[in-house]
N, C-alpha and C positions, 0 to 999 in steps of 0.2 A: 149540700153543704155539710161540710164535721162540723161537730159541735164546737173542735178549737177554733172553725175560723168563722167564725157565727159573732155578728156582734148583736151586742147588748145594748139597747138604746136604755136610762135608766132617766125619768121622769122627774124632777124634782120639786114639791112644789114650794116657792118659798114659806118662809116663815115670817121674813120681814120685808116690808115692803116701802119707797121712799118715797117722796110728797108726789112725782109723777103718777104712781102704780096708785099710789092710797085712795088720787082723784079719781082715776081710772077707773078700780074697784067700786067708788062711790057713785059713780056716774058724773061726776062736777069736775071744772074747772080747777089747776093750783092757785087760780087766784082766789074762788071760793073755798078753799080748803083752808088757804091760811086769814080768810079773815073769818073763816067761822072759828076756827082754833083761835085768832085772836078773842075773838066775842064768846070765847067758853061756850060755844053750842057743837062743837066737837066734841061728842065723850071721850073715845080714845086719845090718850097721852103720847106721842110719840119717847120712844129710847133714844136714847144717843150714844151712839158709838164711836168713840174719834171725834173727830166732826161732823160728822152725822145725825141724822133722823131719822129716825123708821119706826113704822106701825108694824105692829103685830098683827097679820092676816087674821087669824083666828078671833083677836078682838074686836076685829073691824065687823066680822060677821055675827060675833052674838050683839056690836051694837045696833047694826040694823035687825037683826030678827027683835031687838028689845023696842023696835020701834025710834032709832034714835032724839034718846031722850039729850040732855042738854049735859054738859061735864058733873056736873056737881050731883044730878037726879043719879048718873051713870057711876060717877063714884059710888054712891050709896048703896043701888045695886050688886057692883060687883064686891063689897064688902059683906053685904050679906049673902052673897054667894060662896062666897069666901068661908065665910061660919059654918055652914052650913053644909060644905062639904069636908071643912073638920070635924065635925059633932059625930 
């Protein structure tokens, strides 16, 4: 093969992910996804775009490597995170 006719397969990984993918990633059910979101024991916030929801992949993974703690513990956390990496 030339290299013109070579293709490039390019990987992407998302960034944001929707209640299906979040469960996925989480191991659980959408139906436990959104009643733990309802019962604030979800840290991560989902964005909305349009009509839309989506997790931040990246946040999903520091709240389980944090142990996932409950929304409010996890606010707090990434707040002092937050300082902390402006100081």
């Amino acid at each position: 093969m030339t290299a013109t006719s070579e293709t490039t397969i390019l990987a992407l990984t998302p960034l944001l992910v929707d209640a299906k993918n979040t469960a996925r990633i989480l191991g659980i059910s959408r139906r436990l996804l959104y009643l733990m979101q309802a019962a604030r024991e979800l840290g991560p916030s989902p964005v909305k775009i349009h009509r839309r929801r989506l997790w931040r992949v990246s946040e999903l993974q520091r709240w389980t490597e944090a142990g996932c703690p409950s929304r409010e513990i996890w606010g707090l956390m990434e707040q002092d995170a937050k300082k902390r990496r402006t100081v």
